[in-house]
C-alpha positions in Angstrom: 26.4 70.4 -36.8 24.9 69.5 -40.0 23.7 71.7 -43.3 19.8 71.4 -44.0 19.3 68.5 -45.8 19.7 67.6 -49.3 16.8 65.9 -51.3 17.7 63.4 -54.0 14.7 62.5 -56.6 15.7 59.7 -59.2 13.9 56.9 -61.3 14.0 53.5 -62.1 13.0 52.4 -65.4 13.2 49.0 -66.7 12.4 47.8 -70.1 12.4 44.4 -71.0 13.8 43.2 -68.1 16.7 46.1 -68.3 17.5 49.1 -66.2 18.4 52.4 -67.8 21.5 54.2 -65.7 24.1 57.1 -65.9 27.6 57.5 -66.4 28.3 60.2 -64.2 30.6 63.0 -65.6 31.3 64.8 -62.4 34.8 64.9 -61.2 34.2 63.3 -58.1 32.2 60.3 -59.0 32.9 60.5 -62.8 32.9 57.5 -64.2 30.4 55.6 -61.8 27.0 54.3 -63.1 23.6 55.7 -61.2 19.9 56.1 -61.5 19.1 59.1 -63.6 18.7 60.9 -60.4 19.2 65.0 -59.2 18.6 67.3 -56.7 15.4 69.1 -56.0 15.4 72.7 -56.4 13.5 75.3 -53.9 10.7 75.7 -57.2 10.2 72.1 -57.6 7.8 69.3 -56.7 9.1 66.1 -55.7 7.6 64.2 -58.3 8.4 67.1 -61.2 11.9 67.3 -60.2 12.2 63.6 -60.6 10.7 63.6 -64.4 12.9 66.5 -65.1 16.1 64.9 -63.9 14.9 61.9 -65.9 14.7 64.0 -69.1 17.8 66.1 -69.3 20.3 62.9 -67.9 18.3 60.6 -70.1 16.4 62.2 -73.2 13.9 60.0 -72.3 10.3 61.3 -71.7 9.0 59.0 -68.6 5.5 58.8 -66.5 5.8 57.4 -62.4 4.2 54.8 -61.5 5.1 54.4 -58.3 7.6 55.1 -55.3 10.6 52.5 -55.1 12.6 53.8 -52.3 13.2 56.2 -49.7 16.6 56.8 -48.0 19.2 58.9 -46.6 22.9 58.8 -45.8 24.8 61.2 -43.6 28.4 62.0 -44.1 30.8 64.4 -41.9 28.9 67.2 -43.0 25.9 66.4 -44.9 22.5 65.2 -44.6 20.7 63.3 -48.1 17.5 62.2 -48.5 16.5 60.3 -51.7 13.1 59.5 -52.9 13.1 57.3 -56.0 10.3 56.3 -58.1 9.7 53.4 -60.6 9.0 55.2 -64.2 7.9 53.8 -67.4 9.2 55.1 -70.6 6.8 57.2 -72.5 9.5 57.7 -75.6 12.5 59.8 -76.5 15.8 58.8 -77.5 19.2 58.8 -76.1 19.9 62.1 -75.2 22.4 63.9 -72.3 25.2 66.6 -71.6 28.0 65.5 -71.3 28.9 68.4 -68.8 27.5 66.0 -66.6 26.6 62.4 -68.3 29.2 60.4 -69.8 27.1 57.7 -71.4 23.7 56.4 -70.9 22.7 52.6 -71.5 20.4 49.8 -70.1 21.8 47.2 -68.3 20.1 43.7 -67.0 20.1 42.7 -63.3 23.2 41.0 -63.6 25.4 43.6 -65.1 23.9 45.9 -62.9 25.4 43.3 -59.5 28.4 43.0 -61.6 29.3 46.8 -61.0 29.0 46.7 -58.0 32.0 49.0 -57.4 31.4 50.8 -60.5 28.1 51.9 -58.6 27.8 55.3 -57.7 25.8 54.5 -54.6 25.2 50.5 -54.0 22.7 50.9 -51.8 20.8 53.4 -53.2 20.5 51.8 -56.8 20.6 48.1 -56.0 18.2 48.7 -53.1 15.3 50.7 -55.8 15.7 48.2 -58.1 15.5 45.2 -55.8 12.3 46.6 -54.5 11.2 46.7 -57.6 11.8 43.7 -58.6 10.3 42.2 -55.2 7.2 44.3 -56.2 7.9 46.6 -53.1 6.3 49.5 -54.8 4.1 52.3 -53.2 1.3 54.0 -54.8 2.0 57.6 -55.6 -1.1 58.2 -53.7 1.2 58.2 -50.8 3.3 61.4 -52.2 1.6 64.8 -51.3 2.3 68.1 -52.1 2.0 70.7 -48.8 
């Protein structure tokens, strides 16, 4: 039997042709490179939650523009879903805890395929940021509030 579900909101941002991600500081992924990406809380919209987790892993201010992916992955015992959305930056600087970042820095396409291992989740960053680059990017029309 599985636990409810776990949502996962994160963003893509590129800027001149480079992709911002996270060093995670948790002990068990620490060290691996991800979207700046969180989970959603019971008080939060989907698309909120995903600006917020943007801001306090990033220091970055961002708008959505779009959604990039949607996904999930079950393990032994748990159920996540992840909706990630392209972002621009609006402005900010480098800012982050480092209770839970370790460093934050853009990386191009190819240093992002080079890491592979040093990925948090492969699938779930290469796959937004392919889409994105293909252009397969849904309007946030699509995302609805109940």
């Amino acid at each position: 039997m599985y636990s409810k579900a776990k949502v996962i909101v994160g963003v893509v941002v590129e800027k001149d042709g480079k992709y911002l991600l996270v060093q995670e500081a948790k002990e068990k992924c620490r060290g691996k490179w991800n979207l700046p990406a969180g989970h959603l809380d019971s008080n939060e919209t989907v698309m909120a939650a995903a600006k917020c987790e943007a801001k306090e892993k990033t220091g970055y201010d961002i708008t959505l523009t779009g959604v990039c992916q949607i996904g999930s992955r079950i393990s032994a015992d748990e159920i996540f879903v992840s909706i990630i959305f392209k972002a621009e930056a609006l402005g900010g600087e480098i800012a982050f805890d480092t209770k839970e970042i370790l460093d934050v820095k853009w990386f191009s396409y190819d240093e992002v395929l080079a890491m592979k291992l040093g990925l948090r989740n492969e699938g779930m960053v290469l796959g937004a940021i392919d889409n994105m680059r293909k252009g397969l990017i849904a309007p946030l029309d699509i995302v609805r509030q109940y």
